[in-house]
Phi, psi and omega in degrees: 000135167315158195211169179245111155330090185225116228245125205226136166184026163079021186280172190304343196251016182291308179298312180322296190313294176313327178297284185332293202285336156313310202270346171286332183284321151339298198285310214252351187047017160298130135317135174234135201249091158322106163246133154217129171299124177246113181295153156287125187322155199259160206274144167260358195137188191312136172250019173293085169284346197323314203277353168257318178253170175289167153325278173346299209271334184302319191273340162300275181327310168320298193269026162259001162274335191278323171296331136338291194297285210308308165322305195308285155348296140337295156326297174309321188270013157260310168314319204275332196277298193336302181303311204260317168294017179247338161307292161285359151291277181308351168265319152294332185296351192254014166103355189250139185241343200257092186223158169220166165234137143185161207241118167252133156297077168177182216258142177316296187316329186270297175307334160300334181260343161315305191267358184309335194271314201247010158291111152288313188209152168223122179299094170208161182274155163330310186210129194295204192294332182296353167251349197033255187248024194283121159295350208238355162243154170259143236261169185273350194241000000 
């Protein structure tokens, strides 16, 4: 059966969205599959250091970025449960049982062409976390 796609990430359209897809799944008896993408951080500039600290300090420096990037990560992807169990409470709570979830390690755009083939409606707000509340932009997807 087709499912309703409703792409979650915690941005101001984060409730629009759950609503939209609570009340099309009401109407429509489709399921709904709470997603959310934890995009890959966007590059901030070079991650090459070599030309600034020494030998020694590199390999030092080096794995406590990577242990950052794993923190982060980490991080994200509890926020990222937070959101879609905060998603799913509200679908039960409007009455709906046929509800699913996941969190994919990979860019919206790659999840949405994943699930595009098992879609009936797909979901996404005007603009991600990255705009909060500003309206007057439209979002990058």
């Amino acid at each position: 059966m087709k499912k309703i796609f409703a792409c979650i990430d915690g941005s101001c359209m984060t409730d629009a969205v759950t609503e939209a897809a609570i009340w099309i799944s009401k109407r429509s008896s489709h399921p709904i599959n709470f997603l959310h993408a934890l995009e890959p951080p966007l590059p901030q500039g070079s991650d090459d250091l070599t030309a600034i600290i020494g030998l020694g300090s590199q390999t030092s420096l080096l794995e406590q970025l990577a242990k950052l990037e794993q923190e982060r990560n980490k991080v994200a992807s509890q926020h990222g449960q937070l959101l879609l169990d905060e998603a799913i409470k509200k679908a039960e709570h409007a009455g709906l049982t046929e509800i699913e979830q996941q969190q994919l390690p990979m860019s919206l755009v790659d999840a949405l062409l994943e699930h595009e083939d098992n879609a009936r409606v797909m979901i996404i707000g005007r603009s991600g976390k990255g705009h909060y509340d500003d309206f007057k932009v439209l979002g990058s997807h």
